[in-house]
C-alpha positions, -999 to +999 in steps of 0.1 A: +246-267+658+273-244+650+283-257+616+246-254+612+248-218+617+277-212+598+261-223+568+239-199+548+222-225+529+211-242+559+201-209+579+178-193+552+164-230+548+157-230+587+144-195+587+119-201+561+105-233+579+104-207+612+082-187+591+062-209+576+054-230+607+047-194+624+021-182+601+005-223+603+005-212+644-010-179+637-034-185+610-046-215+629-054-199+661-075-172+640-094-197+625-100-217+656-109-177+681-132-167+651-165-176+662-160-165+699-139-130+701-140-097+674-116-100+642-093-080+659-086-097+689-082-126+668-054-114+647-038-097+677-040-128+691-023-147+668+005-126+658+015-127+695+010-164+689+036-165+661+056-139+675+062-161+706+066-191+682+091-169+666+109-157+694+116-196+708+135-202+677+155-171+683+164-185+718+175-220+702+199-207+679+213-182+703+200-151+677+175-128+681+179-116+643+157-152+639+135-125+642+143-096+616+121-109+585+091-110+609+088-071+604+083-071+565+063-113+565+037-104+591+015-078+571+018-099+539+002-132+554-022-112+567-040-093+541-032-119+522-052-142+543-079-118+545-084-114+510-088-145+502-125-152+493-135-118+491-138-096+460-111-073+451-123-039+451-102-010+440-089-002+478-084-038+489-058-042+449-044-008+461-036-018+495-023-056+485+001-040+459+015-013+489+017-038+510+027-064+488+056-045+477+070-028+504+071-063+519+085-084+492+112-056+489+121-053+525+127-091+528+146-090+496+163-066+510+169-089+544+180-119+521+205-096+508+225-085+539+214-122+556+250-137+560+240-172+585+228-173+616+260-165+639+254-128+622+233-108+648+220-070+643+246-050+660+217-036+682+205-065+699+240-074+709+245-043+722+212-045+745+227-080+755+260-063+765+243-035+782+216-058+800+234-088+811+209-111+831+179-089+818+185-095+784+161-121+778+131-101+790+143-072+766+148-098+741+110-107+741+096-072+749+118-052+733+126-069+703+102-091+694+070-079+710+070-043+705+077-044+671+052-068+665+024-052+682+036-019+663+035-037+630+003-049+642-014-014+650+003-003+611-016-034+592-045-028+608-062-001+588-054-026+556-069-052+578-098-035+583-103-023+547-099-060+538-131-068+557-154-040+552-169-030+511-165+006+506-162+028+470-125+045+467-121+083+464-093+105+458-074+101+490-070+065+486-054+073+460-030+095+464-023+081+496-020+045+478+007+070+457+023+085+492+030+046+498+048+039+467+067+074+471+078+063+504+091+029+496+107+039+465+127+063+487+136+034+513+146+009+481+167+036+469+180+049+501+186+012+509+209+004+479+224+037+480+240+019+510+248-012+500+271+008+474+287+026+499+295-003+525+313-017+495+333+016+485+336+030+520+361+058+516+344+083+543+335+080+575+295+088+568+275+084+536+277+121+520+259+108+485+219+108+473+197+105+495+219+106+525+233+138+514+212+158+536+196+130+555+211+109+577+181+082+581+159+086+549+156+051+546+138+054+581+116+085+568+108+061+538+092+037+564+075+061+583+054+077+552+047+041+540+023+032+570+012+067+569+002+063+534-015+030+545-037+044+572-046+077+556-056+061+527-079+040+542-093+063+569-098+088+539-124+059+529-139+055+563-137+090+586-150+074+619-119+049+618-093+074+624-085+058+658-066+033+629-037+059+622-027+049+657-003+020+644+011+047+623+017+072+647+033+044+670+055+034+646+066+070+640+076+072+677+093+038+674+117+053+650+118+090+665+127+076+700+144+045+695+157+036+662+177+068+654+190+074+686+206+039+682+219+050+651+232+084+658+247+066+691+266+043+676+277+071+647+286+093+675+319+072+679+332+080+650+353+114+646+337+143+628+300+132+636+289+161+656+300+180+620+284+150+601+249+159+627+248+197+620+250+194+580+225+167+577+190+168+589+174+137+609+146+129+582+144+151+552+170+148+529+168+189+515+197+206+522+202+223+557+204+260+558+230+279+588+228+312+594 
C-alpha cells in the first residue's frame, strides 16, 4: 500500500477511478429517487451518496485529502448532468462556462500541487493532532460533509436554472461577468503563489494580489458563487432563498478557513505587522491614521 502511495502516477490514477466511481454512485441514485422525491432532494441525496463513497476511500488510504478535488468535480457533473437533453438557453451557456471554468481550473490547480497520496492538507492533520480519538467523526463532518453540503447549497441556483426556461436580462449578465472577475482573481492570486513558494525569500507574500490582501484567492471564491446565485436569482426574484449556498459558503471562509490560515501564519515572526498592513479580503491598500 505504501509504495502505492508513494507513487504519483498511481495516486492520480486511483483518485480519478474514486471520482469516477463516485459520480456512477451519485448519478445512479438520482436516476433511481427521480420518480418518488423533488429534484432537490434527489441531488442532495446523491452527493451525500458520493460524498460517503468518497470519504471511504479517504479512510483506506489513510488520507483525507482523497477528498480535496471533490470541491471543484461536484458542481461540474452536476450541471453537466442536468443539461444534458435540454436546450441551451443563454443563462444555462452562461452558467456551464462559470462553472465550467472555475472548475476545470481549480482541479488543474489541485493536479498541480497533488504530490501522491502520503501528502495530506496541513489542516486536516492538524484537526487529527488536535482531536485524537474524535478525529474520524470530524473527518466525515467536518471535512467532507460540510463542504459538500456547502458546495451543494452554491450549485444549486445553477441547478435550478438548469431545469427551469427563463429569458436572460442584464443581471445575468453582469453577474455571469462578476463570476469570471472572481475566478480570474483566484487563478491569478493562485499562481502568484506558486511563484512565491518557489522564490520564498520573506516570511509572507508582500507581491500582487497579496500585497494588501492576505487571502484574495479566498475573496476570489467567495464572489464566484455570489456571481452564480445572483445571476440566477436576478432571472427568477422569488428564488432568492437560493443565495443561501452563497452566503454559507461566505461564512465557511469568514469563520473557518482564514482563521486556519492566519493561525498557522501567526507562528511566524513579524505577523501581527504582516496583519495590520494587509486587509483580510480586499487587496486595496490599508490606510492608518
Amino acid at each position: 500500500m505504501q509504495k502505492l502511495k508513494e507513487s504519483r502516477a498511481i495516486s492520480f490514477t486511483i483518485v480519478a477511478l474514486v471520482y469516477l466511481l463516485a459520480s456512477a454512485v451519485g448519478i445512479g441514485l438520482y436516476l433511481t429517487l427521480t420518480p418518488h422525491l423533488d429534484w432537490w432532494l434527489n441531488l442532495l441525496i446523491a452527493d451525500v451518496a458520493a460524498t460517503v463513497f468518497t470519504f471511504l476511500f479517504s479512510v483506506i488510504f489513510g488520507n483525507a485529502s482523497v477528498y480535496d478535488p471533490y470541491w471543484s468535480v461536484q458542481p461540474i457533473v452536476i450541471l453537466v448532468a442536468f443539461a444534458i437533453g435540454r436546450e441551451i438557453t443563454l443563462p444555462r451557456l452562461l452558467l456551464l462556462i462559470a462553472v465550467c471554468l472555475w472548475g476545470v481550473r481549480l482541479t488543474v490547480n489541485w493536479a498541480y500541487t497533488f504530490g501522491n497520496l502520503t501528502h495530506q492538507d496541513w489542516r486536516y492533520t492538524m484537526l487529527h493532532e488536535k482531536t485524537g480519538k474524535f478525529y474520524p467523526l470530524i473527518n466525515f463532518v467536518g471535512i467532507h460533509m460540510v463542504p459538500t453540503l456547502v458546495v451543494y447549497g452554491c450549485t444549486l441556483p445553477a441547478a435550478y436554472a438548469m431545469l427551469h426556461d427563463a429569458a436572460w436580462n442584464v443581471g445575468s449578465i453582469l453577474f455571469f461577468c462578476l463570476s469570471l472577475l472572481a475566478m480570474t482573481l483566484q487563478g491569478t492570486a493562485d499562481i502568484q503563489m506558486h511563484r512565491y513558494r518557489k522564490n520564498r525569500t520573506t516570511p509572507f507574500i508582500r507581491g500582487g494580489l497579496w500585497k494588501y490582501s492576505r487571502h484574495p484567492n479566498y475573496l476570489g471564491e467567495i464572489l464566484m458563487w455570489w456571481g452564480v446565485g445572483l445571476s440566477v436569482v436576478s432571472i427568477y426574484p422569488d428564488a432568492w432563498y437560493l443565495l443561501a449556498g452563497a452566503f454559507a459558503n461566505t461564512l465557511l471562509f469568514l469563520f473557518v478557513s482564514i482563521p486556519m490560515a492566519d493561525g498557522r501564519q501567526s507562528r511566524k515572526e513579524g505577523f501581527a505587522d504582516y496583519k495590520k498592513d494587509t486587509r483580510m479580503l480586499l487587496p486595496i491598500p490599508r490606510w492608518h491614521r
